[in-house]
N, C-alpha and C positions, 0 to 999 in steps of 0.2 A: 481477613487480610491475606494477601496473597505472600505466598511464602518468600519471594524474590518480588520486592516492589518495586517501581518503574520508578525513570529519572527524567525525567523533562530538564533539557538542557540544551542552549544556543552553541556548546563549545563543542556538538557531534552531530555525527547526521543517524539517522535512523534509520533502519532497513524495517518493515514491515509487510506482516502476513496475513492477510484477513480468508481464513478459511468458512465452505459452508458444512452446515452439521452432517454429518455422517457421510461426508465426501459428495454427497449428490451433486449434478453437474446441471445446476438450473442456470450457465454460463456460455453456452453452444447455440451457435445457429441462429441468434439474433439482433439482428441489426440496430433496431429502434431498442430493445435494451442497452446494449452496447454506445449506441450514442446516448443516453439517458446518462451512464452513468461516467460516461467523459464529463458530457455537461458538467456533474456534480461536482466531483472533482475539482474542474474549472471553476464552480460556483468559490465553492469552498477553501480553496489553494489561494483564492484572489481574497478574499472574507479576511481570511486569516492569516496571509503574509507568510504562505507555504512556500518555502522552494522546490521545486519538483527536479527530479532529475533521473528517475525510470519509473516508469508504470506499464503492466501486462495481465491483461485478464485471460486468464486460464477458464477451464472447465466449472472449477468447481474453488479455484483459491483466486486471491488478486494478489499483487505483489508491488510493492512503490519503497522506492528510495527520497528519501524527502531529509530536510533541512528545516528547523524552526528557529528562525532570529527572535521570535518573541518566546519562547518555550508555551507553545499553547498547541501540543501534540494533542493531547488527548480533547480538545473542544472541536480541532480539525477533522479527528479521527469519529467522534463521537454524531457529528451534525453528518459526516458523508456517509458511515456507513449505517445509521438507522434511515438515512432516503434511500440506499440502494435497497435494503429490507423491505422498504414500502413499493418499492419500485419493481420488483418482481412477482409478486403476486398481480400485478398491472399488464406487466410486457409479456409475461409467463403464462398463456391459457391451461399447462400443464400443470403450474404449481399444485402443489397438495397440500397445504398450511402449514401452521406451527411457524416458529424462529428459523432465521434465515441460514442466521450463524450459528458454528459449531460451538464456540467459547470468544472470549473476549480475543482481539489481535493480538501477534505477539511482534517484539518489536525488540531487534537487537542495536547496541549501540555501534557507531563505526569511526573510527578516529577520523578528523580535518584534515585526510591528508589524500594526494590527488589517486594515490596506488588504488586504495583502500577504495575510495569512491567509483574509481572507473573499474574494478574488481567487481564488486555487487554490480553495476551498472551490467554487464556482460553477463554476469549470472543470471539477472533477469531478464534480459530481452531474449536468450537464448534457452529460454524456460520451454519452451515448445518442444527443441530439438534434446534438450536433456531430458524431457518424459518421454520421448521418440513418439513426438505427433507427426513431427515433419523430419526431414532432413535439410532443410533451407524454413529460417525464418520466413524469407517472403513468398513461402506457399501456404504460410500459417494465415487461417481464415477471417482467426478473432482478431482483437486491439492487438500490435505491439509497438512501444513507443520508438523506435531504432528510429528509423527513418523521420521522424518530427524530432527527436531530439539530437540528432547530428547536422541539420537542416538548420535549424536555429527559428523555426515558421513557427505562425499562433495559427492552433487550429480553433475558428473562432463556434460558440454555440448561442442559439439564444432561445430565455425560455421564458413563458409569462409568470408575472410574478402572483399567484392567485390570492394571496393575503393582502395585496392593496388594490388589485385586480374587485374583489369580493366585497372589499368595505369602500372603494368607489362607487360597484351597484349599488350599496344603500340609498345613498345620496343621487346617484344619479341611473336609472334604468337603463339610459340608454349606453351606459360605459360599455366598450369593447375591450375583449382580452390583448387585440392587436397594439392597442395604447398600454399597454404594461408589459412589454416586451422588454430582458434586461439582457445585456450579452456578457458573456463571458471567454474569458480567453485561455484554454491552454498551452501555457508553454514550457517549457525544458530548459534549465540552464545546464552551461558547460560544464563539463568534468574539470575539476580544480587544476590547476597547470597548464593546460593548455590556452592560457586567454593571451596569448602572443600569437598562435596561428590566426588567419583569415578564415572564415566561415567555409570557404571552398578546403581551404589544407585539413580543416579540423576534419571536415566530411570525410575526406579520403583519409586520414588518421586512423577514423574509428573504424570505416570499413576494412580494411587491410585488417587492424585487428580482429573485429567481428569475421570475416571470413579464418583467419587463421585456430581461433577459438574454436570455430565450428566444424570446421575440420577435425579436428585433434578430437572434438564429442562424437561426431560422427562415427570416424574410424575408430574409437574405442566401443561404441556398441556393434558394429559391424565383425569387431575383434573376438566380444561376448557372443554373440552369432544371433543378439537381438536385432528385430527388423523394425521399420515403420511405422505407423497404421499410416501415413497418407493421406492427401487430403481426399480421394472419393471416400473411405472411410468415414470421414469427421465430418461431412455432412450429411452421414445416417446418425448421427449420435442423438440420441434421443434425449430431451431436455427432463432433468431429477433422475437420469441411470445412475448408476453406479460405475468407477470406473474397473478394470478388470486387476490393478493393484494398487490401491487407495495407500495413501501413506496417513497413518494413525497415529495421533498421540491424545494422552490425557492431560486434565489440567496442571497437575503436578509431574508431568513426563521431563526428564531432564533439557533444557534448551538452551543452547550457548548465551550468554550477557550480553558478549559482545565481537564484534569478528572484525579482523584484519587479516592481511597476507603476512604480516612481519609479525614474529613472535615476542622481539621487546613492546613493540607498539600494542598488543594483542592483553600483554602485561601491564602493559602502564594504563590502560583503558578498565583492566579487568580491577588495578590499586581504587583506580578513581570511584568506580563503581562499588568494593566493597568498603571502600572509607565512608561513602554517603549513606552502605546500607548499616553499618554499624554504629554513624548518630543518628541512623531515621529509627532503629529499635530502639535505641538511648533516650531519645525524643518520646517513641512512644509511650513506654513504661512511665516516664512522669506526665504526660499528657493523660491517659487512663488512671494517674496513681490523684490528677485531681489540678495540676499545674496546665493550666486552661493556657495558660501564654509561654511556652516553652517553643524556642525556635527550632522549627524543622529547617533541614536542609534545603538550600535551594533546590526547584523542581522536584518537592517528594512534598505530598500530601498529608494531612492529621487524619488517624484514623478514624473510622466509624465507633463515638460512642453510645451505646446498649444507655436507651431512655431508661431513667431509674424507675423502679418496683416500685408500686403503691401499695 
């Protein structure tokens, strides 16, 4: 069991990290990957009633802010990221085997509230310029969602569905993949409080911030007297390098619960979460102790029990 166990819950939004194992950067330089795993995404966010509200693929980590009105995180999380897994030893003539990912994602909780939300939202799309890839997101090579999710546009994908694709040719030889074509659509909702601007005011809302943000990151690594790399750099990057200062942690490395800007909100998020985790052990212990129908907390799971000794 994991020492800090996760909460599936519709009353927060989630920030999430899906790193790959030992930093390798099987994430650069490719296009047909890169739409591969919009698509999925798109498959998936639609599947299962995701709200999406930032996503950016990096080198070697992805990063998404998402929302779950049904709490069904981990089925969303669990279906997209073993297709991206499949989907790079495909896209990737580079790959070298093994598991894609470094450990399970990790996923802090973020209070309902508009700050908080468009706080991470800016932390992610500006992921590029705080590793100092670029100094302007839109000379950043790979996906980032800014611009589709200020825009309020579906960027539409479509992909054959080969499980009904496959058991059509049984029956029929002659079936084409073109006739099992499903599309998918991603889209971006607004950052909370703003749903009184017009799509154009919200646009220029987020920009002015996003520039002002980026500025302020800019000129503090300029301040450190760190530079660049650029983009002619970033398309030498050679897909599974290494990067030149990989950020590391182990499974049990300490990781915040849960993040907001405001320190009461940061507190009342952080109650929430140790009340659930102190009846989801309460739960356990009689759950293990034999008490088979003992109610777990909503969004917290019954542990794994050890098949009995014969």
């Amino acid at each position: 069991m994991s020492y800090h166990p996760r909460i599936e819950t519709k009353e927060h939004f989630s920030f999430i990290t899906s790193k790959c194992k030992n930093s390798e950067l099987w994430f650069v330089n490719n296009k047909k990957l890169e739409t591969k795993i919009l698509t999925t995404v798109a498959k998936y966010s639609n599947r299962y009633n995701i709200s999406l509200y930032a996503f950016c693929i990096e080198g070697n980590h992805i990063h998404q802010l998402i929302h779950t009105p049904d709490s069904n995180r981990s089925k969303f999380m669990r279906d997209q990221n073993s297709t991206i897994a499949r989907a790079v030893p495909y896209y990737v003539p580079e790959y070298t085997g093994g598991k894609l990912w470094g450990q399970r994602f990790s996923s802090e909780l973020i209070f309902d509230n508009g700050q908080d939300v468009e706080d991470r939202f800016f932390y992610t799309v500006l992921q590029p310029v705080k590793d100092r890839l670029v100094d302007n997101i839109f000379n950043y090579r790979d996906y980032n969602c800014f611009m589709d999710a200020v825009s309020g546009k579906k960027k539409i994908f479509k992909e054959v569905n080969w499980k009904e694709f496959n058991l059509a040719k049984k029956k029929n030889p002659k079936a084409k993949p073109k006739d099992y074509l499903e599309t998918y659509a991603l889209e971006y909702k607004r950052i909370p409080g703003y749903e009184h601007l017009t799509q154009a005011q919200y646009k220029e809302r987020m920009k002015q911030e996003l520039y002002k943000r980026q500025n302020a990151l800019v000129k503090a690594r300029i301040d450190e007297g760190k530079d660049f790399l650029g983009v002619n750099r970033l398309k030498e990057v050679i897909p599974g390098s290494l990067p030149n200062n990989p950020k590391t942690s182990e499974r049990y490395t300490k990781r915040p619960r849960v993040l907001s800007v405001c320190a009461l909100r940061r507190q009342q998020l952080l109650d929430f979460y140790f009340d659930c985790l102190v009846r989801y052990r309460r739960a356990s212990c009689e759950y293990r102790a034999g008490n088979l129908n003992v109610e777990f907390p909503p969004g917290m799971y019954k542990p794994y029990l050890d098949p009995p000794r014969v």
